[in-house]
N, C-alpha and C positions, 0 to 999 in steps of 0.2 A: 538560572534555568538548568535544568537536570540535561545532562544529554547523551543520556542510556538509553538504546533500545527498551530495554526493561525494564524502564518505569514509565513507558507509554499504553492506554488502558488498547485492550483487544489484539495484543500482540504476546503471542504466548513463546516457550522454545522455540517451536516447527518454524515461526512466523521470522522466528529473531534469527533463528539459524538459516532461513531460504535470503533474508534482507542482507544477511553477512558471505553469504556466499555472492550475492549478487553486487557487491563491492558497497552496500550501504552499512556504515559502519556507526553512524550517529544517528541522532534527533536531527540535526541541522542539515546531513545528507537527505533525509527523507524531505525537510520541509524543502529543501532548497528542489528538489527533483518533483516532489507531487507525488498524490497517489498515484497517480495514473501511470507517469511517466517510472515510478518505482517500482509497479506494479508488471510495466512491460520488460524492467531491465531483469527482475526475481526470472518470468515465464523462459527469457530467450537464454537465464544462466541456468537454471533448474528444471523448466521445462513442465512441472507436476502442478502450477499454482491453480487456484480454482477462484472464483469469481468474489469468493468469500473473502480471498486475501485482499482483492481491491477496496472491498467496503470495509476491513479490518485495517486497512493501510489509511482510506479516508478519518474512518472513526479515531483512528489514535492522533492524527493530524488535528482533528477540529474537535475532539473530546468526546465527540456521540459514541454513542454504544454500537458495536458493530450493525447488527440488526433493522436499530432506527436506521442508521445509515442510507442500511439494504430498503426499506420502505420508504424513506423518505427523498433518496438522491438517486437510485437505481438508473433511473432514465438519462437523468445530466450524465452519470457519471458512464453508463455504457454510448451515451455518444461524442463523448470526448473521450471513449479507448476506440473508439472507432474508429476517428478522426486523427488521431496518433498512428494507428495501427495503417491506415491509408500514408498518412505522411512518410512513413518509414522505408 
């Protein structure tokens, strides 16, 4: 198993360098964290992320294309950052 940021699909520079600043440094950080939870640790170190990063964070996890992600998981996935974001 590959375990480069960048050979994960829908994670470009911007994405690999906010996941790097935010101490995710692997594949196996990101799986082990989740999108969600990777998603909250990017905003609280970089502060700029947009809702785009979470379904680009999901997609490269489960292999969907950012987009479908966004249409197909949108709802699960903003209420478990909800749900995170409460617990925090």
């Amino acid at each position: 198993m590959v375990n480069h940021l960048a050979h994960l699909p829908n994670l470009g520079p911007k994405s690999q360098s906010m996941l790097i600043a935010a101490g995710i440094h692997t594949v196996a950080d990101l799986r082990r964290l989740g999108s969600v939870a990777a998603y909250l640790q990017v905003k609280r170190q970089v502060g700029n992320a947009s809702l785009n990063l979470l379904w680009a964070l999901e997609g490269a996890i489960s292999g969907l294309h950012w987009q479908e992600v966004a249409r197909q998981h949108r709802t699960s996935l903003l209420l478990a950052l909800e749900d995170a974001e409460r617990r925090a």
